[in-house]
N, C-alpha and C positions, 0 to 999 in steps of 0.2 A: 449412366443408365442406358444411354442408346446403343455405346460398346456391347456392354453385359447382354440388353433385347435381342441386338443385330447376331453377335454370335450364338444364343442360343437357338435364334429363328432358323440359321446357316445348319448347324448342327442336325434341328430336328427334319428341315429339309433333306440333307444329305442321307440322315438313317434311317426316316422313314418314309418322308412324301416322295423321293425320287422312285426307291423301287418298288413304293403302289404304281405310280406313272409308268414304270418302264411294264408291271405288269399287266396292269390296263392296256396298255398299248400291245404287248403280245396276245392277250385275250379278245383284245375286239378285232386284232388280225384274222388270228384262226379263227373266230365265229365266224367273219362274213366270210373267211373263204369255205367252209363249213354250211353255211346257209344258203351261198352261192350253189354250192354242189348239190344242196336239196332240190330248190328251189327257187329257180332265178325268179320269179314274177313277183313272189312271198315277200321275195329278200326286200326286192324294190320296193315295193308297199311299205315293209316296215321302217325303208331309208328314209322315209319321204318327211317324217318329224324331223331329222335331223338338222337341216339349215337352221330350222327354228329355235332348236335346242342349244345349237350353237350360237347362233346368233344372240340368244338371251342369255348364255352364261357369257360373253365376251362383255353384252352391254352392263350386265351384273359386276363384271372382274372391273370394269372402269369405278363401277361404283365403290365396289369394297376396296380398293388398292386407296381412293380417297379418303376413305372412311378409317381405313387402318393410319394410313400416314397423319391423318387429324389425331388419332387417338396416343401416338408413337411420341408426336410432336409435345401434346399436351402434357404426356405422362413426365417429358424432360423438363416442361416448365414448374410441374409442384415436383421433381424430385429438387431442382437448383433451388427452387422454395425452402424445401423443407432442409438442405444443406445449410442456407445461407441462415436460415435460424438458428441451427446448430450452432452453427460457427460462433455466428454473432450474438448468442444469446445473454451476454452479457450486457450486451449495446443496447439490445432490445427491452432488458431489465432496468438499463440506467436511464432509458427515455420515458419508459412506464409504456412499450407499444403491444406490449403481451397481447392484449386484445383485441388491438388493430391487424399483427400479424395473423391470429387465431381465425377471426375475420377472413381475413384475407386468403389463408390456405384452405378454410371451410368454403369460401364462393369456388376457387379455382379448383378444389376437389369435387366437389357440387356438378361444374361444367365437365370435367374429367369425366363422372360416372354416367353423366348425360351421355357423351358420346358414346361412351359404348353402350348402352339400353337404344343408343338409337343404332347404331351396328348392328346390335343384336335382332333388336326388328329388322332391320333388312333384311339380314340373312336369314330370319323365320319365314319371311314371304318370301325371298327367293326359293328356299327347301321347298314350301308347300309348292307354290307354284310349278318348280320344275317337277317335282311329284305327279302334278297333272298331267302335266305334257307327256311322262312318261307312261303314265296311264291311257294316255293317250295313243303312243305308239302299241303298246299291247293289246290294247282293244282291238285294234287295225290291224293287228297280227291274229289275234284270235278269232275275229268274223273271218276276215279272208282264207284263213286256213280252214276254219270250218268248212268255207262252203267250199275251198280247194278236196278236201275229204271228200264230203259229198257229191261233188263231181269228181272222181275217182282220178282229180290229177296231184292226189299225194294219200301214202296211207297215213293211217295213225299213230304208229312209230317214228314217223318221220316226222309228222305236226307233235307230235311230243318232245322228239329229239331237235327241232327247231325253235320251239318255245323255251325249252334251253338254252341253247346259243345263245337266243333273243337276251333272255334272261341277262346273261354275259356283257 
């Protein structure tokens, strides 16, 4: 089971989360050099969530890497479960324990489904909450650049073409 997990998690990384990451990583290059060129003071303002953004997906990645490895761990103990009945279900028939193991793979399937519902909550408040924060940085981008317009130290092509990048 962990073989089987391990290589497909390898796999789906390799095909897909690496080159989101390599292109994230090229796209928030060219924006800030991009938003740089618009607007150095903009840019700074919009950087300024960032530590914090950072900081709470790192404190988050601690979370979920425990929460994943708890759920990784658990799913190997009812699969060796549910083998070791297989196998032995004859033993299990000649001792009369059908119900005790029945029992027994319903609590540890039970506690299996628990951790990931409670995974899953985490990672709903982490989404929403980083949600804010990045609501947060656009907000910061969109008064300042407003009143950058208005005090005629950006046009409105550029606070549109910056609110793009942002975007990015």
């Amino acid at each position: 089971s962990w073989c089987t997990s391990d290589i497909d998690t390898t796999r789906n990384f390799i095909s897909e989360q690496m080159t989101g990451l390599i292109r994230i990583a090229i796209l928030l290059v060219m924006s800030m050099v991009f938003m740089f060129g618009m607007n150095v003071p903009l840019t700074l303002i919009a950087m300024i969530p960032l530590p914090v953004i950072v900081w709470y997906s790192l404190f988050f990645h601690h979370k979920f890497r425990k929460g994943f490895q708890e759920c990784d761990e658990n799913e190997g103990k009812l699969s060796a479960m549910v083998q070791e009945n297989l196998t032995g279900v004859r033993v299990v028939r000649a001792f009369g324990r059908e119900r005790y193991e029945r029992d027994r793979f319903g609590k540890q399937n039970s506690f299996y489904t628990n951790l990931w519902v409670k995974l899953g909550r985490l990672m709903a408040f982490f989404w929403c909450s980083a949600d804010i924060l990045s609501g947060v940085q656009i907000m910061l981008v969109v008064i300042f650049g407003v009143l950058f317009c208005l005090n005629r130290g950006m046009t409105a092509g550029e606070f549109i073409a910056f609110i793009s990048y942002n975007g990015m």
